[in-house]
BALOBA-1460 file (C-alpha; in Angstrom, 3 decimals):
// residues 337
<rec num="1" residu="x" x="6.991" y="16.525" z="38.669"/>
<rec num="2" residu="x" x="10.669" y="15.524" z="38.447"/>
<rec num="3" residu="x" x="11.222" y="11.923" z="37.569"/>
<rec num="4" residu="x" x="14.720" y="10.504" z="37.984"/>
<rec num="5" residu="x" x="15.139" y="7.149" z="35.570"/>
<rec num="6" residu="x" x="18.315" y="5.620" z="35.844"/>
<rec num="7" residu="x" x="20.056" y="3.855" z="33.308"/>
<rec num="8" residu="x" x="19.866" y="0.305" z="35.122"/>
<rec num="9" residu="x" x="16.040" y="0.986" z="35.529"/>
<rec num="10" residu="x" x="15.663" y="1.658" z="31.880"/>
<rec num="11" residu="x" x="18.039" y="-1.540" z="31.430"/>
<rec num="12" residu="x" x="15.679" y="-3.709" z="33.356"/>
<rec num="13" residu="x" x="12.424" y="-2.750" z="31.612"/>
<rec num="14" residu="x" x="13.958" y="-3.626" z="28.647"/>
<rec num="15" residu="x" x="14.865" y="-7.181" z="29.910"/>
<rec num="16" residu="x" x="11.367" y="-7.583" z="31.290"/>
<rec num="17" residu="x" x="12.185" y="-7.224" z="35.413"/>
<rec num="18" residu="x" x="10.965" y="-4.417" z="36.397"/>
<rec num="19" residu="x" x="8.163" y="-4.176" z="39.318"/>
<rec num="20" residu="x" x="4.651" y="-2.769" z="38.959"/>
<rec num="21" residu="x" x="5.829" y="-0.367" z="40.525"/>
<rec num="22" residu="x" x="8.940" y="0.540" z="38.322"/>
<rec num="23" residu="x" x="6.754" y="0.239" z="35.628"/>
<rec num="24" residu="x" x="4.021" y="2.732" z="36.493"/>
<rec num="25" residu="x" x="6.748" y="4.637" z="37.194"/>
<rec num="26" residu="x" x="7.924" y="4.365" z="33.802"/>
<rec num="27" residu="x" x="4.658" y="5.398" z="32.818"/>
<rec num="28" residu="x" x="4.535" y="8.013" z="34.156"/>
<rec num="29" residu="x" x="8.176" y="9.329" z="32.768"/>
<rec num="30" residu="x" x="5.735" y="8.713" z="29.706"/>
<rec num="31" residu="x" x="3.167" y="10.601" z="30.299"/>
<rec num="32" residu="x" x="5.344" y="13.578" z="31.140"/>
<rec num="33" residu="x" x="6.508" y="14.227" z="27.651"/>
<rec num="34" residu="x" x="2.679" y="15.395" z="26.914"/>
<rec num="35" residu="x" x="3.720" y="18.832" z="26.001"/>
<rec num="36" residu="x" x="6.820" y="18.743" z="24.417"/>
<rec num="37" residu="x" x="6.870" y="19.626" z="21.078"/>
<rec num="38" residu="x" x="9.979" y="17.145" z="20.596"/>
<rec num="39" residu="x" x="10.988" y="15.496" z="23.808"/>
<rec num="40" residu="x" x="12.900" y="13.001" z="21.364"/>
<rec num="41" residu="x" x="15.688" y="14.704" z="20.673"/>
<rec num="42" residu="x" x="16.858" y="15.499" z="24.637"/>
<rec num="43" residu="x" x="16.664" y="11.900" z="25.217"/>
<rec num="44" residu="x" x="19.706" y="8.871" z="24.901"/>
<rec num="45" residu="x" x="19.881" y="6.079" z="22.775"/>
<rec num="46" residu="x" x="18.167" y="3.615" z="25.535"/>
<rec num="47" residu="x" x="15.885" y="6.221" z="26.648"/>
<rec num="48" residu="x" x="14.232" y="6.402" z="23.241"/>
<rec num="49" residu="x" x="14.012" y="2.517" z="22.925"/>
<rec num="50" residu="x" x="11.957" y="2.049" z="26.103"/>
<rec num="51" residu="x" x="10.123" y="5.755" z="24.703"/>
<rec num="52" residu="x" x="9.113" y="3.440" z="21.714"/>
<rec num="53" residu="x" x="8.115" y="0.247" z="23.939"/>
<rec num="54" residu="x" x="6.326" y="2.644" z="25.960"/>
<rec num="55" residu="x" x="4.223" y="4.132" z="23.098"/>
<rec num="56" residu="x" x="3.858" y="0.235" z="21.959"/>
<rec num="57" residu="x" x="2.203" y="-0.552" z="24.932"/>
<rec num="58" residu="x" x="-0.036" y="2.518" z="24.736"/>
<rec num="59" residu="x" x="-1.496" y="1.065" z="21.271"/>
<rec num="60" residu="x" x="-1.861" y="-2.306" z="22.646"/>
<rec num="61" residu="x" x="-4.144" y="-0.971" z="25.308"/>
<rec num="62" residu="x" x="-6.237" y="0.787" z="22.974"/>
<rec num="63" residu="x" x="-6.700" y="-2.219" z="20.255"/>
<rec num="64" residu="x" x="-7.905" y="-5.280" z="20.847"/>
<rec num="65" residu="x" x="-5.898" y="-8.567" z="19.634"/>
<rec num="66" residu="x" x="-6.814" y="-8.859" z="15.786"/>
<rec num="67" residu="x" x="-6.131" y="-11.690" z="13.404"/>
<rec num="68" residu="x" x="-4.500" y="-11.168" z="9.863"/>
<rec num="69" residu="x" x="-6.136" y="-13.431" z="7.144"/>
<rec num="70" residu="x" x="-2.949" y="-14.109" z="4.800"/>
<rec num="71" residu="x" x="-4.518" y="-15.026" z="0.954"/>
<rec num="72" residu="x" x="-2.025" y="-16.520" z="-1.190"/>
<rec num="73" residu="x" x="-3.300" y="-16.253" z="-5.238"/>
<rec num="74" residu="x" x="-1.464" y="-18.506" z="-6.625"/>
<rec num="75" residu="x" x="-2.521" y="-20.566" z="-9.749"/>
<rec num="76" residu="x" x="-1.119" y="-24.239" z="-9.247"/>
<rec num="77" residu="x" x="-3.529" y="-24.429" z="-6.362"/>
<rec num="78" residu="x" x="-6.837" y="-23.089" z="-4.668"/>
<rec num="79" residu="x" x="-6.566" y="-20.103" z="-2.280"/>
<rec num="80" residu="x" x="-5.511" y="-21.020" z="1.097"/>
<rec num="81" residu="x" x="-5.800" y="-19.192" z="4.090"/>
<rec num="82" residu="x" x="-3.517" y="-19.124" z="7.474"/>
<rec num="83" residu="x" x="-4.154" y="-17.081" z="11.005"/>
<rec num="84" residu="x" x="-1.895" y="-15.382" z="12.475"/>
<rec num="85" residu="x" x="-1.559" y="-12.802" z="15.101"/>
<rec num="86" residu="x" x="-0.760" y="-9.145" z="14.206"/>
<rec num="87" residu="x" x="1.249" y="-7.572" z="16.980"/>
<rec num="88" residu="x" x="4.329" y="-7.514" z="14.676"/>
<rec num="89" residu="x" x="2.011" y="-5.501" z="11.879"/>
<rec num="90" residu="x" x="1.422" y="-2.945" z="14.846"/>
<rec num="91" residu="x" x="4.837" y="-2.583" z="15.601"/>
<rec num="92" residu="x" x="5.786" y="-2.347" z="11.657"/>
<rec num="93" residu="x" x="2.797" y="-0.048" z="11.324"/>
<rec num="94" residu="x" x="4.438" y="1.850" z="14.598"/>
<rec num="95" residu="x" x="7.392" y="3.246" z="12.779"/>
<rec num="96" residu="x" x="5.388" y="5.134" z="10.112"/>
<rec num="97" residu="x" x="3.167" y="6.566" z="12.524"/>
<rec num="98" residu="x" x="6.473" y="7.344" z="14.897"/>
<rec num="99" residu="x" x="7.313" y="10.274" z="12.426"/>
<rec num="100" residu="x" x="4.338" y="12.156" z="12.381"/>
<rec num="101" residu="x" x="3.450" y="11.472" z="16.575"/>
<rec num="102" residu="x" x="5.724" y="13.611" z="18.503"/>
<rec num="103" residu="x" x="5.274" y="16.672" z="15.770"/>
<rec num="104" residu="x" x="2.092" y="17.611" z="17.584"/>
<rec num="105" residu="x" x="1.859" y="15.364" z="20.384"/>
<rec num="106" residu="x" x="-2.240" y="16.092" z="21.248"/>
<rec num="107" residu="x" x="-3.155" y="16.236" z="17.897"/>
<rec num="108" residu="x" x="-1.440" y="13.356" z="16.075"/>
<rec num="109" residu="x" x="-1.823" y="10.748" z="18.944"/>
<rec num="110" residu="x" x="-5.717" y="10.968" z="17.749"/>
<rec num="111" residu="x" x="-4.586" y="10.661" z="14.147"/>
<rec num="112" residu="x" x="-2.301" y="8.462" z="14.888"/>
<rec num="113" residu="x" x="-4.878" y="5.984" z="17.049"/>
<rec num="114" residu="x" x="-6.854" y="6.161" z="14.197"/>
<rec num="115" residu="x" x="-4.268" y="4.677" z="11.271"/>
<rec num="116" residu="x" x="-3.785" y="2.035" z="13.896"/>
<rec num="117" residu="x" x="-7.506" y="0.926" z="13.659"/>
<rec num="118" residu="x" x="-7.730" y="0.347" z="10.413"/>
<rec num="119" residu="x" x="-5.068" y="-2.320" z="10.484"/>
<rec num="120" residu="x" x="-7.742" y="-4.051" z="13.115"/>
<rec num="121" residu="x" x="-8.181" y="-7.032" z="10.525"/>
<rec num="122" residu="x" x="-5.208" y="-6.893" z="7.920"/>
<rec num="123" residu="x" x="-5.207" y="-9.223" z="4.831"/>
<rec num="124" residu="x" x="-2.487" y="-9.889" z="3.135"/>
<rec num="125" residu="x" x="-2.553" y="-10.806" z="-0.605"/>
<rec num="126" residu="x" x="0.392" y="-12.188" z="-2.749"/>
<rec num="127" residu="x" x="0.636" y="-13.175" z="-6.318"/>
<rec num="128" residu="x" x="2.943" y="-15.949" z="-7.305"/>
<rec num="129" residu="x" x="1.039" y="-16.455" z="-10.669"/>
<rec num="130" residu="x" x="2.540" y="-14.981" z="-13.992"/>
<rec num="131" residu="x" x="-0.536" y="-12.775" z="-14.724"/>
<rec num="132" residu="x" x="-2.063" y="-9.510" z="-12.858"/>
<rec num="133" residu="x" x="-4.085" y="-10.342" z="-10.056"/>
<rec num="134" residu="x" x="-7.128" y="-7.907" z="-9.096"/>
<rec num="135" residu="x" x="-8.283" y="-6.873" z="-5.523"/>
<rec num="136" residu="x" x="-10.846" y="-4.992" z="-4.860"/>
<rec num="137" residu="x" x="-10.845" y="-3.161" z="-1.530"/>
<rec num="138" residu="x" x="-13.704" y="-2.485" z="0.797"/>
<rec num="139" residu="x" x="-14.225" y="1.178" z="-0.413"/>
<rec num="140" residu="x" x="-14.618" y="0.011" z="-4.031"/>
<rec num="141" residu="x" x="-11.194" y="1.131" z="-5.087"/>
<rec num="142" residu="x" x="-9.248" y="-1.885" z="-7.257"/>
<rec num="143" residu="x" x="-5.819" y="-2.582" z="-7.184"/>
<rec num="144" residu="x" x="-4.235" y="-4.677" z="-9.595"/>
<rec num="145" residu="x" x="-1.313" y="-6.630" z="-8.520"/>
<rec num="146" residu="x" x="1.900" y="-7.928" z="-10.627"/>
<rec num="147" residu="x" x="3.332" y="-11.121" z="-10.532"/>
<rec num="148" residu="x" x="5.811" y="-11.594" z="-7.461"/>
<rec num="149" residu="x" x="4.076" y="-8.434" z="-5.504"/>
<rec num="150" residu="x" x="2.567" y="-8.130" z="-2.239"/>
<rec num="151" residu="x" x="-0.320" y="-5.811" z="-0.539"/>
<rec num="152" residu="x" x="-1.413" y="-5.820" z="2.583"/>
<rec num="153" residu="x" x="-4.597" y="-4.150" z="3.388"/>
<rec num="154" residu="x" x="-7.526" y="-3.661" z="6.202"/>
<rec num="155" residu="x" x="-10.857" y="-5.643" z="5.742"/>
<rec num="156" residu="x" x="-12.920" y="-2.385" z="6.555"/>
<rec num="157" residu="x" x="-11.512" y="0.816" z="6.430"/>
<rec num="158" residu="x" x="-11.950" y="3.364" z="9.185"/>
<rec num="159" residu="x" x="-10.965" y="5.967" z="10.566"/>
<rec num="160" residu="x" x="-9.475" y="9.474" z="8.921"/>
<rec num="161" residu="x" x="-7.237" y="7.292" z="6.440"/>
<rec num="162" residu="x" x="-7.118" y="4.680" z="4.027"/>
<rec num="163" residu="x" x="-3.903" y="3.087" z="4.805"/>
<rec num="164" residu="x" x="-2.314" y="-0.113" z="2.893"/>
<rec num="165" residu="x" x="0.927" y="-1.455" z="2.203"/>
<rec num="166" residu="x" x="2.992" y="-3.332" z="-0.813"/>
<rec num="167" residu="x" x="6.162" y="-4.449" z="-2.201"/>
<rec num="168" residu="x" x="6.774" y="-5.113" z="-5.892"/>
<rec num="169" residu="x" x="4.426" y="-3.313" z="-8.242"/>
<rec num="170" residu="x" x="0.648" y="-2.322" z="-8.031"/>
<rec num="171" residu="x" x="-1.615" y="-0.341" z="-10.276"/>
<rec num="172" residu="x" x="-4.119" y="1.705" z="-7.891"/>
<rec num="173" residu="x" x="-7.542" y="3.078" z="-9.297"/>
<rec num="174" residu="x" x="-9.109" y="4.651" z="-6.019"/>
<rec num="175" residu="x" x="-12.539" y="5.313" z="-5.569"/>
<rec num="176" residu="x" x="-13.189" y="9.680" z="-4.479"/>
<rec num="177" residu="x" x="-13.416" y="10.056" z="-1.130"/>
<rec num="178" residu="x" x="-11.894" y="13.562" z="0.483"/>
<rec num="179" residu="x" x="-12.526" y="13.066" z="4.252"/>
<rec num="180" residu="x" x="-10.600" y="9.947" z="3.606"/>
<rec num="181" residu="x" x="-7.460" y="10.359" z="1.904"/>
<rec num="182" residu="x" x="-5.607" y="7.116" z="0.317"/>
<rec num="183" residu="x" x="-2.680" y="6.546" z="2.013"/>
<rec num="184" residu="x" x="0.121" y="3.901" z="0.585"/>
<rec num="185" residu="x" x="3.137" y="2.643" z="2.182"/>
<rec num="186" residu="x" x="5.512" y="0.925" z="-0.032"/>
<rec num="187" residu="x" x="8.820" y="1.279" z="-1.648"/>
<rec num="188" residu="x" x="10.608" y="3.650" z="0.598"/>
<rec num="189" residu="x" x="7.878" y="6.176" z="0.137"/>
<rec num="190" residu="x" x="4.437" y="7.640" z="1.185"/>
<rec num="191" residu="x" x="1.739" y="8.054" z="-1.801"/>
<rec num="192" residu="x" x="-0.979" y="10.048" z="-0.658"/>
<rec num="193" residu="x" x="-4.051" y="10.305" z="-2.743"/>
<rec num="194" residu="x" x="-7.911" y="11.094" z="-3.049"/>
<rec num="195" residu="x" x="-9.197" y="9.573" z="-5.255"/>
<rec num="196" residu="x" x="-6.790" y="9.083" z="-9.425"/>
<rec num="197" residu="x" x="-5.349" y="6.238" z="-11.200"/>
<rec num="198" residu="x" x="-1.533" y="5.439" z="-10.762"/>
<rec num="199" residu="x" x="1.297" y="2.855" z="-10.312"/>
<rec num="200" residu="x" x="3.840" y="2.264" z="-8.271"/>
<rec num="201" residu="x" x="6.574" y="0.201" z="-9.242"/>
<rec num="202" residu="x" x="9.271" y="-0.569" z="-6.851"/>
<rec num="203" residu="x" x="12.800" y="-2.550" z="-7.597"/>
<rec num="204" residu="x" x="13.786" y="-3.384" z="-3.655"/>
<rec num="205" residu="x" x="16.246" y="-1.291" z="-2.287"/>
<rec num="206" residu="x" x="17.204" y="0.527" z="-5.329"/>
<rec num="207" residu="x" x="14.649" y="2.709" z="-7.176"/>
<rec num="208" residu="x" x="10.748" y="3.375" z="-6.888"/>
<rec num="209" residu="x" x="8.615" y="5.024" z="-9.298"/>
<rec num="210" residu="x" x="5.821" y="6.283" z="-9.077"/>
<rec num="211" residu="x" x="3.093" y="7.131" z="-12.288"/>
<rec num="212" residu="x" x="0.177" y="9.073" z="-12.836"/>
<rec num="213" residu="x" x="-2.381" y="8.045" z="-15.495"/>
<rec num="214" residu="x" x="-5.339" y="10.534" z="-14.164"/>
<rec num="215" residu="x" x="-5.738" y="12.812" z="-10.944"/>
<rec num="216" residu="x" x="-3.175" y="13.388" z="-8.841"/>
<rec num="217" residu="x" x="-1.247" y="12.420" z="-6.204"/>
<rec num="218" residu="x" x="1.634" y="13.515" z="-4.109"/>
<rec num="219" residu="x" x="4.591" y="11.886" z="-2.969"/>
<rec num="220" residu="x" x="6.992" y="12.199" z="-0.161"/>
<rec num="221" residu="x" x="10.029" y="10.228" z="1.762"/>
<rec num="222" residu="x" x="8.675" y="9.865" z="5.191"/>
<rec num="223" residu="x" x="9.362" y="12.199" z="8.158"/>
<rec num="224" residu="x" x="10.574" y="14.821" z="5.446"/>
<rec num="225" residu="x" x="7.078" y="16.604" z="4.190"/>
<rec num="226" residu="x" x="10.008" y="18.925" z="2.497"/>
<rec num="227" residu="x" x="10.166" y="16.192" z="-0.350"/>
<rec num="228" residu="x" x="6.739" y="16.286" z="-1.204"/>
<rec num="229" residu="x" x="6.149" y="16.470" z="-4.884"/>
<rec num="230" residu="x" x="2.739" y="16.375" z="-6.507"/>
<rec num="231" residu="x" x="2.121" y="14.615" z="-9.839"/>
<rec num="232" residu="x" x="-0.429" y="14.754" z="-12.536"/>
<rec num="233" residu="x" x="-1.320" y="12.760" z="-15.944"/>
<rec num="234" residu="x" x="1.322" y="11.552" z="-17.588"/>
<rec num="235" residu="x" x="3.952" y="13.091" z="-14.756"/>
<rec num="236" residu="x" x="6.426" y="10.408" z="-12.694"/>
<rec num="237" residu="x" x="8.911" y="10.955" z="-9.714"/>
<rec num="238" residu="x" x="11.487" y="8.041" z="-8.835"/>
<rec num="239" residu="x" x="12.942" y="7.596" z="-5.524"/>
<rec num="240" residu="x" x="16.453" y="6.622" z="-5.391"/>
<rec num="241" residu="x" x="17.607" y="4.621" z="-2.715"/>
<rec num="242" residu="x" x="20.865" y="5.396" z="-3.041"/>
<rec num="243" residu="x" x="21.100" y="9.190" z="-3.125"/>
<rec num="244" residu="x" x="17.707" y="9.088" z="-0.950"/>
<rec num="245" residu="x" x="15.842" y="11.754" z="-3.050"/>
<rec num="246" residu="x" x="12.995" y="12.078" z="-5.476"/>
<rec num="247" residu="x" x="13.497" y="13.054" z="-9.202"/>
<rec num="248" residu="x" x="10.337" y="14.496" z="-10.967"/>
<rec num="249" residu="x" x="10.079" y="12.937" z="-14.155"/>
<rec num="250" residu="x" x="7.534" y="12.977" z="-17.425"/>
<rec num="251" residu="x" x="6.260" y="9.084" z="-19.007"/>
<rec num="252" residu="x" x="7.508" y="8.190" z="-22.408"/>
<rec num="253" residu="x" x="4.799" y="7.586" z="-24.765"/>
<rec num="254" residu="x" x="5.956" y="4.764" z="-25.748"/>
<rec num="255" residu="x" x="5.963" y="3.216" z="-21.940"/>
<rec num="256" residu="x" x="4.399" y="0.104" z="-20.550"/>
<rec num="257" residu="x" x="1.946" y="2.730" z="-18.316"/>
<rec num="258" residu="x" x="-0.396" y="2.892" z="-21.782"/>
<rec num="259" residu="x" x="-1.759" y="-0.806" z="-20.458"/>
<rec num="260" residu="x" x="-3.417" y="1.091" z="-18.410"/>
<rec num="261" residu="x" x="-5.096" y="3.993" z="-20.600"/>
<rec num="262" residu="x" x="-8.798" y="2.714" z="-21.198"/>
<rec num="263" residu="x" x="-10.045" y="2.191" z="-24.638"/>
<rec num="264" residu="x" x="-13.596" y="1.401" z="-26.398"/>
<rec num="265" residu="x" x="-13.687" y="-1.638" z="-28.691"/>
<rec num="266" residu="x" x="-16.479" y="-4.065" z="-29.763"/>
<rec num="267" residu="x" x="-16.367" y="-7.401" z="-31.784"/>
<rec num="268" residu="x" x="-18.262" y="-9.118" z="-33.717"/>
<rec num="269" residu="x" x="-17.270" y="-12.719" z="-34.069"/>
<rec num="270" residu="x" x="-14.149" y="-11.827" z="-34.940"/>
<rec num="271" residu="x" x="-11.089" y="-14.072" z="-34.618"/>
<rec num="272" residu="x" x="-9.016" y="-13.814" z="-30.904"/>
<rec num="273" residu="x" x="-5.781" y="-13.688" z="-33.148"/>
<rec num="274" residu="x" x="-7.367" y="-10.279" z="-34.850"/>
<rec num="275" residu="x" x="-8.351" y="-9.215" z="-31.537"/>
<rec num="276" residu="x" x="-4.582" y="-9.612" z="-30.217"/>
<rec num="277" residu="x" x="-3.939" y="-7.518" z="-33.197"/>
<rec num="278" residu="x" x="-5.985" y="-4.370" z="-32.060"/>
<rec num="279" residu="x" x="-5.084" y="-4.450" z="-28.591"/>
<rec num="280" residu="x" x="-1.111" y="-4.786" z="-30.024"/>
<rec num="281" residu="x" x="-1.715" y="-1.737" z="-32.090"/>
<rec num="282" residu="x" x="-3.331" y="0.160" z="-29.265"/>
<rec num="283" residu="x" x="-1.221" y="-0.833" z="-26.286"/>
<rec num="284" residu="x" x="1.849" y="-1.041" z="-27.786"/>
<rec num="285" residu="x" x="2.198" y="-4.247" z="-26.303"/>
<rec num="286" residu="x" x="3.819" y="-7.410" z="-28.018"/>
<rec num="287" residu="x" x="0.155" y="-9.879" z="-27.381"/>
<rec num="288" residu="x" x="0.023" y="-12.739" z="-28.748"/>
<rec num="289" residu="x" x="-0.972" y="-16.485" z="-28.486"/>
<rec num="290" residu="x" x="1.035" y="-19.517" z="-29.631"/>
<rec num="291" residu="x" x="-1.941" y="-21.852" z="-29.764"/>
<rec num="292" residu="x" x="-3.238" y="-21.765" z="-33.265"/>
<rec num="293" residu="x" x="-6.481" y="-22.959" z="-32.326"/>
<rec num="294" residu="x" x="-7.104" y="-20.863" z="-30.009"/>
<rec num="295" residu="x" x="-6.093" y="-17.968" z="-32.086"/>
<rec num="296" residu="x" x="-8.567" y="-18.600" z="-34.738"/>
<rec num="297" residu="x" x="-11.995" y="-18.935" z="-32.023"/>
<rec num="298" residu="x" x="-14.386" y="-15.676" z="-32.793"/>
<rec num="299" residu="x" x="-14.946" y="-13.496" z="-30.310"/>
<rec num="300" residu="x" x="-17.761" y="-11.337" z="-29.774"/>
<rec num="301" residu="x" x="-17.308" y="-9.113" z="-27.033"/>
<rec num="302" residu="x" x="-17.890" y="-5.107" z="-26.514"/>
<rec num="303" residu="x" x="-14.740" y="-3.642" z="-23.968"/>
<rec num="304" residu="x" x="-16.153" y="-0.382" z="-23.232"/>
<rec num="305" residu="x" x="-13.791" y="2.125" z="-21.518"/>
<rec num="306" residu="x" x="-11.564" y="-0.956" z="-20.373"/>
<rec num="307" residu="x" x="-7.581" y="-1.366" z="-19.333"/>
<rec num="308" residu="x" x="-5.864" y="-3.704" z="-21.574"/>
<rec num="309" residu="x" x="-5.710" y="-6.041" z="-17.731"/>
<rec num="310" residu="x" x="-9.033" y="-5.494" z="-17.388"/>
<rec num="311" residu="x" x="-9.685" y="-7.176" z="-21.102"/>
<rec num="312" residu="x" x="-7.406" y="-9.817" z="-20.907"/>
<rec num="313" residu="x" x="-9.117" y="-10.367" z="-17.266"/>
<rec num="314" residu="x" x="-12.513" y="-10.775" z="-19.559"/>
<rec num="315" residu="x" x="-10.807" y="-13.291" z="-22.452"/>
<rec num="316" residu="x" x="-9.171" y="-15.347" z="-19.273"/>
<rec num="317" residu="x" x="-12.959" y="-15.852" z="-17.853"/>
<rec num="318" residu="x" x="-14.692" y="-16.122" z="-21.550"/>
<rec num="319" residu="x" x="-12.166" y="-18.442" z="-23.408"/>
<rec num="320" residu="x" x="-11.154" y="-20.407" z="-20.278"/>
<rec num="321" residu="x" x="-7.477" y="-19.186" z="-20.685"/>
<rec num="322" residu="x" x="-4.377" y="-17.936" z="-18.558"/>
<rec num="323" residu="x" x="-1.574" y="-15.632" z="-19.659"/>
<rec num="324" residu="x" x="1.433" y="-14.899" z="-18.741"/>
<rec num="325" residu="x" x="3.183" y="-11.486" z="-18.695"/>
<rec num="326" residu="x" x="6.835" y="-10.091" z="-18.948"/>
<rec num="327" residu="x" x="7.320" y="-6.272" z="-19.163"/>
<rec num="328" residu="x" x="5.158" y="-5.707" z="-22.277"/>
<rec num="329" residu="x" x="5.219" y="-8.841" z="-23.538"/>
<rec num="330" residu="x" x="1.830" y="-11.218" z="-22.770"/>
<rec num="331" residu="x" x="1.516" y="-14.435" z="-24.079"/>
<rec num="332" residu="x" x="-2.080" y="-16.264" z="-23.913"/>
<rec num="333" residu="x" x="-2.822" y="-19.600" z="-23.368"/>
<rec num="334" residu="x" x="-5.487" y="-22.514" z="-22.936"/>
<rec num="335" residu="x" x="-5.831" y="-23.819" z="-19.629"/>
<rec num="336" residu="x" x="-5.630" y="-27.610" z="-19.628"/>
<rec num="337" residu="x" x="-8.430" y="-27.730" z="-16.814"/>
């Protein structure tokens, strides 16, 4: 069936006055697209924007209103929490599954569906401290945040993908799971992963890079699966913003990625300031601690296959102290409360 929509008809629905009628109409113009491989292309400029208010509508019919629980970490004050309505993470979430959706029409509207549940209760974490913040997500996978970075995630994941998003820079160590492959939005790119250790580390609007520490992961510039490049240990790709392309690359030894190798060490009542020393030597990290008192209270502690965060997550909870951190310089303090 023939359906003739006119411009003025498509300029009404997009001001909000068309009829039921006009707008099951509309629908229907919709619904006619089912088996086109890429009805996208033979349509205007105002034709696609009501195509995309169209498929909007489609998802809101098929979730139910949610609620996003925002979680500031911040350490001047206690966590606080604020409610707010998620339509406008549907529509963000939208234009990343708009890429993939009219590729295979049948197949990806399922797929697609199913990304869009598992943004059915999104929480949002941001860290305005000075130190790395830890989340832990509800398949068991940890992702450790850096001061002035964002990462929004699902409560409960379902369905075929573990999707989250960030800004700023996040170390990911995500837990196996094959049916359910990791999926991360942020910094102009798509990380896609199983189950590996890596960062991503993105300077807004000109450069992300992405690192490997184990496993592997591929990256790509969405709606281009051309780009894809997969990485291994020790193996990074940046993403330039301006030339819109990704350069393989290889981590310097040297680099602020060895925080995150895992080492063995155990002390026995030994002094924090010879402790500092260790992790210096091993990290390659400038840690240190201007209080002299604090520097000279023993320490017995055993940091079996541990991240240098991970440690200094440990000494914040067992010495009642904070640190701050700059590139690879940390600086530990005692907290006055």
């Amino acid at each position: 069936m023939k359906f003739f929509i006119t411009p003025q008809l498509l300029h009404q629905y997009l001001d909000g006055q068309c009829s039921d009628e006009e707008i099951l109409m509309l629908h229907q113009w919709y619904d006619s697209f089912e088996d086109q491989e890429d009805p996208f292309d033979a349509l205007t400029e105002q034709e696609q924007e009501v195509m995309k208010m169209l498929m909007l509508e489609k998802f809101r019919a098929s979730v139910k209103t949610t609620e996003t629980e925002e979680v500031v970490f911040d350490h001047r004050k206690s966590f606080s929490t604020k409610l707010i309505y998620t339509l406008s993470g549907i529509a963000a979430l939208l234009l990343i599954v708009w890429g993939i959706t009219f590729n295979n029409k049948k197949q990806t509207q399922v797929d697609s569906n199913r990304i869009i549940t598992t943004a059915s209760e999104q929480m949002m974490v941001e860290n305005q401290t000075s130190s790395i913040y830890r989340q832990t997500l509800s398949d068991g996978s940890v992702v450790w945040l850096s001061p002035k970075s964002k990462l929004q995630y699902p409560k409960k994941f379902m369905g075929s993908y573990r999707l989250v998003k960030m800004t700023g820079e996040a170390f990911f160590e995500v837990t196996k799971d094959h049916a359910h492959p990791f999926v991360i939005d942020g910094g102009g790119v798509i990380t896609k992963v199983w189950g590996t250790s890596f960062r991503i580390k993105s300077l807004a609007n000109v450069q992300t890079e992405v690192s490997v520490v184990t496993g592997k992961v591929s990256v790509k510039i969405p709606e281009k699966d051309e780009t894809e490049v997969m990485l291994y240990p020790q193996q990074k790709v940046v993403f330039n913003y301006a030339s819109h392309a990704l350069i393989r690359g290889k981590e310097n030894e040297k680099s602020a990625m060895r925080m995150w190798g895992k080492v063995t060490e155990s002390f026995d009542n030994v002094p924090l300031d010879n402790v500092l020393t260790t992790l210096r030597n091993h990290y390659g990290m400038h840690i240190y601690t201007e209080d002299k008192e604090l520097g000279q209270f023993l320490l017995k502690a055993d940091f079996t296959d541990q991240s240098l965060p991970a440690i200094l997550e440990m000494l914040q909870n067992s010495l009642n102290a904070g640190y701050t951190i700059d590139d690879t310089q940390i600086v530990l303090y005692r907290k006055t409360n």
